[in-house]
N, C-alpha and C positions, 0 to 999 in steps of 0.2 A: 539610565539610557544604555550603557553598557551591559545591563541583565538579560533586553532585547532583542539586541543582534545577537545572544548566544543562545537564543530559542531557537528549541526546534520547533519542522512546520507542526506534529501532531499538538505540539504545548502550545503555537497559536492557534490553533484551532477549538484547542482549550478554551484558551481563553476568548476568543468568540461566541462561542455556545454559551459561555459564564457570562456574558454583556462584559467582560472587561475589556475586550481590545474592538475597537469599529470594525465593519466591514471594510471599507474604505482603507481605511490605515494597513490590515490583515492585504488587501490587494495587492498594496503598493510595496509590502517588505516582499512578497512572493515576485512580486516585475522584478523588486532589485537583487534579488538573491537569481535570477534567472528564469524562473519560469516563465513558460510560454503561456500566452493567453488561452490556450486551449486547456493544459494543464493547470493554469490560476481557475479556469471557468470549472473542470470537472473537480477542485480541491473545492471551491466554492459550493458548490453543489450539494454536494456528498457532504460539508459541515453545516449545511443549512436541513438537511434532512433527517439526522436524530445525533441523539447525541450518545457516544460512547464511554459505559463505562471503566475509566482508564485508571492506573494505575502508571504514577512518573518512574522514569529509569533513570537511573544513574548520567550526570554528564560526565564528556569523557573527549580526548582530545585524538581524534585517530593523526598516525605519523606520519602518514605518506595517504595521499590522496591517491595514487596510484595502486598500492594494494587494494585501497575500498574499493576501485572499481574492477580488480583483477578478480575479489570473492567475489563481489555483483557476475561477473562474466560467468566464475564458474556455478555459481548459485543458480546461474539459469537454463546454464548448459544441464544439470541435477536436474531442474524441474523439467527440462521438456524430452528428457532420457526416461522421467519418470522414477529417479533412483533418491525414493525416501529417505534410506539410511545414510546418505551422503546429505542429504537437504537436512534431514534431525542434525546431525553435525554440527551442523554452521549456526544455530541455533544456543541462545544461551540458554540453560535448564527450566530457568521460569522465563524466557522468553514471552513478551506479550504482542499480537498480532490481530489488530484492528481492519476489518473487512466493511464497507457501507455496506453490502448485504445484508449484515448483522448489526441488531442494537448491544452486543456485549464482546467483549473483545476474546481472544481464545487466550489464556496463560498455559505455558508449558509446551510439555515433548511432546507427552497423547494429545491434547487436543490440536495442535498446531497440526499432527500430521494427520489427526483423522479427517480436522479441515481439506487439506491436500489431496489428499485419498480421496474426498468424498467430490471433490473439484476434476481431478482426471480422470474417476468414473465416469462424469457426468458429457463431462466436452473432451472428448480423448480429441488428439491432435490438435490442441488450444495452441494457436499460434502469438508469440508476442512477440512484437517489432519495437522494439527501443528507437525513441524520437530523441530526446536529450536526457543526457545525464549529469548532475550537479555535484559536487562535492562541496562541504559546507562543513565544515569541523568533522563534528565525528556522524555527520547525518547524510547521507546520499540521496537526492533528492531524482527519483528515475521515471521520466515519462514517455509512457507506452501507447500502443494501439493493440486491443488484444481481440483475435476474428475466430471464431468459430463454430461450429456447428452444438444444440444444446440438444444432445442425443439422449442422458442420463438423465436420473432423478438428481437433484439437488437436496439436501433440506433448505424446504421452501419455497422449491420451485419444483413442478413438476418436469419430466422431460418434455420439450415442445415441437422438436426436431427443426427448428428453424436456425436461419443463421445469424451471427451479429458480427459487428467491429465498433468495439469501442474504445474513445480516449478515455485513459486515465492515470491515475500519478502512485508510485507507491514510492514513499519515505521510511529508508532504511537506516536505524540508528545502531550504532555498533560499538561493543565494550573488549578490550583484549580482543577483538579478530569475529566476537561473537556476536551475532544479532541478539541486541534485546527489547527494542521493539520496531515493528513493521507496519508500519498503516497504509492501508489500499484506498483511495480517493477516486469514486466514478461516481457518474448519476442515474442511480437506478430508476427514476422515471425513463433513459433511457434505453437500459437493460430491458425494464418489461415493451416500451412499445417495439421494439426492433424483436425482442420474444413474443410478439401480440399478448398478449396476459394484459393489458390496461387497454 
């Protein structure tokens, strides 16, 4: 029982997709850890929709819950500056970064930030409005609503020029100050009908 509550969400989620933990039970640890029904509903989602191949990180006990959320602040203030080499930074080297848009997850420096790159081409002005933020050992648990216009190509999405807002949850797990892994939870049946594409 004690192995449990020191899961993170991505390792439940894991174990979801494996049939080892119920849906039901997976709900109920996310209500008690904080999440909101919006953010239980787009984590649900997005683990019901494929499954990732993941690669475990190290556990690890962050010291202050307050730092993790002070790199979260400045993490995001980097991404909406658009200042990659500051966002590569905060990244552990083999960092690993789980996106529902993708069935495989990005490992590393290059692919993490060609991801990023290929993300503020697409929707430059991507707005994200932080709804709640959790802290939970060494996993930050942050959920968002992110609005924008999809002016760029994507891989995988063409540009559509139309606009969205979407809830969803990304879990930030962190080793020494460094991310090393990141998973973004939304439901992309939603993403395309709000892009009309479905």
């Amino acid at each position: 029982m004690q192995k449990q509550e020191e899961y993170t969400i991505p390792e439940m989620v894991d174990e979801v997709r494996a049939g080892k933990m119920q849906r039901r039970q997976f709900i109920k640890r996310l209500t008690l850890m904080g999440v909101s029904a919006t953010g239980v509903g787009a984590i649900v989602a997005a683990a019901a929709s494929r499954q990732f191949a993941t690669k475990s990180v190290p556990q690890a006990n962050l010291q202050d819950a307050v730092d993790h959320m002070q790199r979260h602040d400045q993490h995001l203030a980097n991404q909406s500056q658009g200042n990659l080499d500051q966002l590569q930074n905060d990244y552990a080297e083999n960092a690993v970064v789980e996106d529902s848009l993708y069935s495989h997850p990005f490992v590393g420096h290059a692919a993490i930030m060609a991801r990023k790159s290929a993300g503020m081409a697409a929707i430059p002005g991507l707005k994200i409005s932080v709804t709640n933020r959790i802290v939970h050992g060494n996993q930050l648990t942050v959920e968002w609503v992110a609005s924008g216009s999809h002016t760029g190509d994507y891989p995988g999405l063409s540009a559509t020029g139309h606009s969205f807002s979407i809830p969803g949850v990304t879990v930030v797990v962190r080793h020494h100050g460094k991310i090393v892994r990141e998973s973004l939870y939304y439901d992309m049946a939603e993403v395309r009908r709000q892009l009309r594409l479905s």
